[in-house]
ChimeraX commands (.cxc) that place a marker at each C-alpha (Angstrom):
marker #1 position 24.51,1.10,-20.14 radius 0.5
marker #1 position 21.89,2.14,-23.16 radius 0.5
marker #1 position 19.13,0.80,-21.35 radius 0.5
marker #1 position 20.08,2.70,-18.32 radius 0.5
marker #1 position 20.49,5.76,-20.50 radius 0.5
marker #1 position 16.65,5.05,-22.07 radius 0.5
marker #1 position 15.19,4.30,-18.51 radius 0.5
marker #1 position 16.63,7.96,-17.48 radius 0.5
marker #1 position 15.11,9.79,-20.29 radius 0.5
marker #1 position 11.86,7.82,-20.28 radius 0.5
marker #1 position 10.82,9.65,-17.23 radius 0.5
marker #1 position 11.82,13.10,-18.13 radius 0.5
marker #1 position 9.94,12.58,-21.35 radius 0.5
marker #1 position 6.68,10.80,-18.99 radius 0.5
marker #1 position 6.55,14.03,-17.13 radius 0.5
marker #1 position 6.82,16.35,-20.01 radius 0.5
marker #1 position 3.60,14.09,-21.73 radius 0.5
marker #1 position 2.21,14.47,-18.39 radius 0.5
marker #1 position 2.21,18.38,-18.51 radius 0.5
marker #1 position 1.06,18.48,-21.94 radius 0.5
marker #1 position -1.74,16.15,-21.38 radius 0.5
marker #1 position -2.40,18.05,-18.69 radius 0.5
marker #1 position -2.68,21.09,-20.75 radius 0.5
marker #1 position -5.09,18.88,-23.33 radius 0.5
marker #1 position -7.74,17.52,-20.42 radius 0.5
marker #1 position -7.92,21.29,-18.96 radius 0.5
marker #1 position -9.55,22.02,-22.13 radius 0.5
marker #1 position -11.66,19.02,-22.76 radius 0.5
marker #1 position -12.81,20.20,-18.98 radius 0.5
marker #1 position -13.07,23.58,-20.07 radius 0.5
marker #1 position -16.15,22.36,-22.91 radius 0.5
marker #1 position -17.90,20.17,-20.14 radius 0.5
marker #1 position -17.45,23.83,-17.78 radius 0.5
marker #1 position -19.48,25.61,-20.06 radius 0.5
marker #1 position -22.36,23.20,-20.25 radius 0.5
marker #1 position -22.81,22.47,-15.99 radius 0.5
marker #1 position -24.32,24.69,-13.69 radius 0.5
marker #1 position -21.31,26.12,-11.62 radius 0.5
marker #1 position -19.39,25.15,-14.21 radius 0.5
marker #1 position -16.69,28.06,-13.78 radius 0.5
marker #1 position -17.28,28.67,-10.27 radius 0.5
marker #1 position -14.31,26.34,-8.89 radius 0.5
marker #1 position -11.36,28.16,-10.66 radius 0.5
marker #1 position -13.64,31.62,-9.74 radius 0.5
marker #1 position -13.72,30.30,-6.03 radius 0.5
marker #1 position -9.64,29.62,-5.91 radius 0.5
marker #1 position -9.18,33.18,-7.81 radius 0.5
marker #1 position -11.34,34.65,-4.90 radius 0.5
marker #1 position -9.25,32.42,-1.99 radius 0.5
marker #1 position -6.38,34.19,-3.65 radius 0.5
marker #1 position -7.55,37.38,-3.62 radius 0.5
marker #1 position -10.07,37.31,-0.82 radius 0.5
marker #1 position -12.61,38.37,-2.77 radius 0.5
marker #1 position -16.51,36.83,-3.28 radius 0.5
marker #1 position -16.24,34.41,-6.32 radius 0.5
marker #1 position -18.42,36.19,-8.53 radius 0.5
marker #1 position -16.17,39.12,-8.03 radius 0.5
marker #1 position -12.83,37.36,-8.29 radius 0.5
marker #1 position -10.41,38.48,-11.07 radius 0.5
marker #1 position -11.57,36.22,-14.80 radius 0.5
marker #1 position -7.66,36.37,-15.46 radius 0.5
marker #1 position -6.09,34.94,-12.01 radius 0.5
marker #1 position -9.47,32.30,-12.25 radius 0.5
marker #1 position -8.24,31.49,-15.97 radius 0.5
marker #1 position -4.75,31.19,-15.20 radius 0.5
marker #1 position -5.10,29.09,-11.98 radius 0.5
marker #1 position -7.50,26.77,-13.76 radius 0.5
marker #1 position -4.67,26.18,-16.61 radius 0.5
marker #1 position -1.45,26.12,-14.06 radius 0.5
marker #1 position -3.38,23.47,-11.66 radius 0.5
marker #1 position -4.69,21.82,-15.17 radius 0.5
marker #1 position -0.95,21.40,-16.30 radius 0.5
marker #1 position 0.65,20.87,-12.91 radius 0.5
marker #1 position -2.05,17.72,-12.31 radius 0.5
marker #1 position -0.84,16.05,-14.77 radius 0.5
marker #1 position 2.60,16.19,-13.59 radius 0.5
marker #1 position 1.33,15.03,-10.05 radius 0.5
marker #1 position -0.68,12.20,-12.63 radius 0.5
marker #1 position 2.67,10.60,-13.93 radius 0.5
marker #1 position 4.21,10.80,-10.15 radius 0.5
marker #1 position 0.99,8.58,-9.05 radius 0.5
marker #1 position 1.41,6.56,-12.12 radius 0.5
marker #1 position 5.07,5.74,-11.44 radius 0.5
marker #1 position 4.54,4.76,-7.72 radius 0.5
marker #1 position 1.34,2.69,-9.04 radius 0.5
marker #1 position 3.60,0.97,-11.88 radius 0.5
marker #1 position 6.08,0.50,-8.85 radius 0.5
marker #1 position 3.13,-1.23,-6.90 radius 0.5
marker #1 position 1.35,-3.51,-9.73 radius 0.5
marker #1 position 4.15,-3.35,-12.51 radius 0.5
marker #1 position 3.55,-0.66,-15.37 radius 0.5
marker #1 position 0.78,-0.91,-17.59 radius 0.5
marker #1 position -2.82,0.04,-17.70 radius 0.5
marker #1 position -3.54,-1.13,-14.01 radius 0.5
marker #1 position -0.73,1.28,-12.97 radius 0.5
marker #1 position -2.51,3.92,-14.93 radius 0.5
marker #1 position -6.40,2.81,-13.53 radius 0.5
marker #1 position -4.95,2.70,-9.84 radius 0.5
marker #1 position -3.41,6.28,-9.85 radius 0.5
marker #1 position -6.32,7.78,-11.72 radius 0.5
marker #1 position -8.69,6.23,-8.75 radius 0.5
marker #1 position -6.01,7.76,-6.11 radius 0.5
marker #1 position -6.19,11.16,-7.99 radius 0.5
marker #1 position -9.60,11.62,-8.28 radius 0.5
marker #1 position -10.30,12.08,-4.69 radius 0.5
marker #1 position -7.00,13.67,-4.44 radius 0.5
marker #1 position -8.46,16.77,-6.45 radius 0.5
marker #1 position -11.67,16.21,-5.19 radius 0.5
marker #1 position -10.77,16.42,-1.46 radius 0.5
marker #1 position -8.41,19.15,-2.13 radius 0.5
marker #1 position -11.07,21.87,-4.00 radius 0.5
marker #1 position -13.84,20.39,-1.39 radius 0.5
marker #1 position -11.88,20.52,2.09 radius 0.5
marker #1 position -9.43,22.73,1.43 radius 0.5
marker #1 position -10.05,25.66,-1.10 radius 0.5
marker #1 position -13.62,26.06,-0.83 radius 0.5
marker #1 position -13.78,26.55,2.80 radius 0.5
marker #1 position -11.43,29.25,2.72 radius 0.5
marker #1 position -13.87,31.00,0.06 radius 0.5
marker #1 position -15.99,33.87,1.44 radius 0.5
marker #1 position -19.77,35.15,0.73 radius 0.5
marker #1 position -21.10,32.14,-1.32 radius 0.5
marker #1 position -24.57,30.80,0.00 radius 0.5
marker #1 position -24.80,27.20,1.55 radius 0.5
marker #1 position -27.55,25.97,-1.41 radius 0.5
marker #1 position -24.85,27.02,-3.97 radius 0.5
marker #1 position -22.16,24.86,-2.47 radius 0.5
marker #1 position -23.55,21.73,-3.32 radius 0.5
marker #1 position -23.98,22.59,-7.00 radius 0.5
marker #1 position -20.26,23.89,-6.95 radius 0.5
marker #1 position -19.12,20.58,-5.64 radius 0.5
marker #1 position -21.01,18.46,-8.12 radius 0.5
marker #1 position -19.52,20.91,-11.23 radius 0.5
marker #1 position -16.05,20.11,-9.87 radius 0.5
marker #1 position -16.96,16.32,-9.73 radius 0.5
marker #1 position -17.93,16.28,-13.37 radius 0.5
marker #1 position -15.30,18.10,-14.11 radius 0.5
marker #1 position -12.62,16.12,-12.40 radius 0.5
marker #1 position -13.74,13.33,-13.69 radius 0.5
marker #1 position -13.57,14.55,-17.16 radius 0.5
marker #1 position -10.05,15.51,-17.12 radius 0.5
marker #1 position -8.96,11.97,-15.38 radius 0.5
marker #1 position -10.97,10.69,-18.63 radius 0.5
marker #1 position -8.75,12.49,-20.68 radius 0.5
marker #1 position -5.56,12.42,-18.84 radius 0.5
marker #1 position -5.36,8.78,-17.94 radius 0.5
marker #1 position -5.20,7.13,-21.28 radius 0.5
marker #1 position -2.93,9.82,-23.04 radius 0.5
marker #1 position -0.49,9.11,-20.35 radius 0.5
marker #1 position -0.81,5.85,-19.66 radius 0.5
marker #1 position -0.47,5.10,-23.36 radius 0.5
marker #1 position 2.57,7.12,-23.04 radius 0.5
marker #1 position 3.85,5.33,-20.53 radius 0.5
marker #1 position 3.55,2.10,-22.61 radius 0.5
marker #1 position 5.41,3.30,-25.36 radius 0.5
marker #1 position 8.13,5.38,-23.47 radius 0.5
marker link #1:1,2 radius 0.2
marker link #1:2,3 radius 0.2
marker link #1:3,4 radius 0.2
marker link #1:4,5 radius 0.2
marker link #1:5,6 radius 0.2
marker link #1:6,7 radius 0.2
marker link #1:7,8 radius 0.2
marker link #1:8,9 radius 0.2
marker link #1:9,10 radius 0.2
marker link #1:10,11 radius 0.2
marker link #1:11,12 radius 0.2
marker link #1:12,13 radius 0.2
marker link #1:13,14 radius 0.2
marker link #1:14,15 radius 0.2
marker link #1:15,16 radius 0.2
marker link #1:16,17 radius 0.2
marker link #1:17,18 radius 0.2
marker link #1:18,19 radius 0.2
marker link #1:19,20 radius 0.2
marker link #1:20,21 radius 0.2
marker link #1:21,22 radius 0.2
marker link #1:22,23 radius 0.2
marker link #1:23,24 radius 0.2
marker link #1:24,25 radius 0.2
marker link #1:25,26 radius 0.2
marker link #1:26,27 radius 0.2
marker link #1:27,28 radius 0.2
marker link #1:28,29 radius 0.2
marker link #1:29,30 radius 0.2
marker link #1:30,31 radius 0.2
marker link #1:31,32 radius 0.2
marker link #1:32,33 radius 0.2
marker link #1:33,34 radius 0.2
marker link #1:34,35 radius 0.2
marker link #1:35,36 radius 0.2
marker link #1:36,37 radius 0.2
marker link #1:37,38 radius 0.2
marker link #1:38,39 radius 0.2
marker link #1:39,40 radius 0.2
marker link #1:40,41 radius 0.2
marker link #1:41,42 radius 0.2
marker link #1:42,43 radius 0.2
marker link #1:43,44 radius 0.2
marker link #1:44,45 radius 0.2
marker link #1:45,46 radius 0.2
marker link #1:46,47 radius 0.2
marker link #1:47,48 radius 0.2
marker link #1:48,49 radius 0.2
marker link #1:49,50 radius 0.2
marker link #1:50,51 radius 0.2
marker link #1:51,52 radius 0.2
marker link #1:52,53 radius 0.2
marker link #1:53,54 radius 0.2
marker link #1:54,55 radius 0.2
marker link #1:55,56 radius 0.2
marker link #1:56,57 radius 0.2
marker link #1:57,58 radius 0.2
marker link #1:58,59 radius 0.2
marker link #1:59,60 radius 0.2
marker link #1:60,61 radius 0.2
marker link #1:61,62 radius 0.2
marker link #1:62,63 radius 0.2
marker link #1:63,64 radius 0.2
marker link #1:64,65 radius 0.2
marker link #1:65,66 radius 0.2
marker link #1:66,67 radius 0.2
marker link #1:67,68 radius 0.2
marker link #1:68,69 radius 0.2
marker link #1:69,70 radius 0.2
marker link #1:70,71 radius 0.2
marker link #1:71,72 radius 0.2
marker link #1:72,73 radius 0.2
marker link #1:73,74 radius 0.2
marker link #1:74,75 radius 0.2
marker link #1:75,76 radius 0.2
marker link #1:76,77 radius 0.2
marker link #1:77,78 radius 0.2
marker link #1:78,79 radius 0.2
marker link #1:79,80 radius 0.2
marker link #1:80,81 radius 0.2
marker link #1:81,82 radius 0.2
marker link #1:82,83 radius 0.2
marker link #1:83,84 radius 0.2
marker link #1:84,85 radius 0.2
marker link #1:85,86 radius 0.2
marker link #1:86,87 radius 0.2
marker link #1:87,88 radius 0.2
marker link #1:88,89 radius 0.2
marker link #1:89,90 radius 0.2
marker link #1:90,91 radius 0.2
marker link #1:91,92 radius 0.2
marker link #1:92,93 radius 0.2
marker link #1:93,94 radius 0.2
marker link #1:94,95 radius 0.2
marker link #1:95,96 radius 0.2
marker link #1:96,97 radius 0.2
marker link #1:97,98 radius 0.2
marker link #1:98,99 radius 0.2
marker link #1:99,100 radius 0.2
marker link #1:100,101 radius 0.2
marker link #1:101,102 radius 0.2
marker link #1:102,103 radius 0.2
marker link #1:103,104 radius 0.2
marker link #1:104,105 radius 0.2
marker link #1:105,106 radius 0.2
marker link #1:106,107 radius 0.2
marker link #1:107,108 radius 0.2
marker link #1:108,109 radius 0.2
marker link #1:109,110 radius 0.2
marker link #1:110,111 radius 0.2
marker link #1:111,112 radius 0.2
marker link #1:112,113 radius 0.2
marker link #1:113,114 radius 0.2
marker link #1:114,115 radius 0.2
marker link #1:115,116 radius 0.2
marker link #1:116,117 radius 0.2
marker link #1:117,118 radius 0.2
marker link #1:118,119 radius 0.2
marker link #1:119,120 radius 0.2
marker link #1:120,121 radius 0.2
marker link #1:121,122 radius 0.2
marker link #1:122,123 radius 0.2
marker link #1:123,124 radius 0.2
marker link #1:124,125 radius 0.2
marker link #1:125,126 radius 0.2
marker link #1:126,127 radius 0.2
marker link #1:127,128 radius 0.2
marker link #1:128,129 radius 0.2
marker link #1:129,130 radius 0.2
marker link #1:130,131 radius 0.2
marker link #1:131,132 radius 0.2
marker link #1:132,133 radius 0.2
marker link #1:133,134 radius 0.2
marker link #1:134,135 radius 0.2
marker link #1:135,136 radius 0.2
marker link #1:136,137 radius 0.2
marker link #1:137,138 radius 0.2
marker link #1:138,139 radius 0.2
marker link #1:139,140 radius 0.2
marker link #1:140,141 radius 0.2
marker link #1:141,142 radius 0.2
marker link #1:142,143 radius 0.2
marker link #1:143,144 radius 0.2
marker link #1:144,145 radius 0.2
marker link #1:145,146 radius 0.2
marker link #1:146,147 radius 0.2
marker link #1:147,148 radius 0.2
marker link #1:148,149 radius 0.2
marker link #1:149,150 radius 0.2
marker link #1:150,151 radius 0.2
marker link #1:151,152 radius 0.2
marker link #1:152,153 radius 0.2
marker link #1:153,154 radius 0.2
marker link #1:154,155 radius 0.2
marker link #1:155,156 radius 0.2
view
């Protein structure tokens, strides 16, 4: 009965690490943002999808606060992958490698197929540089995110 009781607040307590960590990589993304080209153009571009405005005329608040809700909500969707994974290949860090490789493309895909089609007015030479910010970026985060949760995980 007690270890039924721990296994039922572990997970709670793995999402809630999840969110916070999410909250930590959106800012260790936010110092690699302000050192790429295009670096703030992907939360501009989902601010403008939003609002249907050009990115460079989207609203800095709605960009800032969509950056910081997806930021947190990712790593939510993190500890999800990371509990199927673990359900896959047993917890532990290949649990935690395997769901960061499925997210990556996961937030990759999503920004690249479906939020920055819907954005209007930006040039075709820009959209290449845009991608590659959000690349770096992604990958940033998942460098962050991965081993606060999956250490998490370990001791949870």
């Amino acid at each position: 009965m007690l270890a039924q009781a721990a296994a039922s607040i572990s997970v709670p307590l793995l999402f809630l690490v999840g969110i916070v960590a999410g909250v930590v990589a959106t800012l260790a993304m936010d110092r690699v943002m302000d050192r790429v080209d295009e670096g703030w153009t992907p939360p501009h571009v989902a601010s403008g999808v939003l609002t249907d405005t050009h990115p460079d005329q989207s609203p800095e608040r709605l960009a800032s606060v969509v950056h910081y809700v997806a930021g947190t909500l990712s790593g939510a969707l993190f500890v999800w992958l990371l509990l199927a994974a673990g359900s896959v290949v047993g917890p532990g860090a290949l649990a935690a490698v395997l769901a960061g490789v499925v997210m990556y493309p996961l937030m990759i895909g999503f920004f690249a197929l479906v939020v920055l089609p819907r954005s209007t007015g930006l040039p075709r030479q820009r959209l290449g540089r845009i991608r590659r910010a959000w690349a770096i970026e992604a990958a940033v985060y998942l460098l962050v995110l991965v081993p606060l949760v999956g250490i998490a995980a370990v001791v949870l």
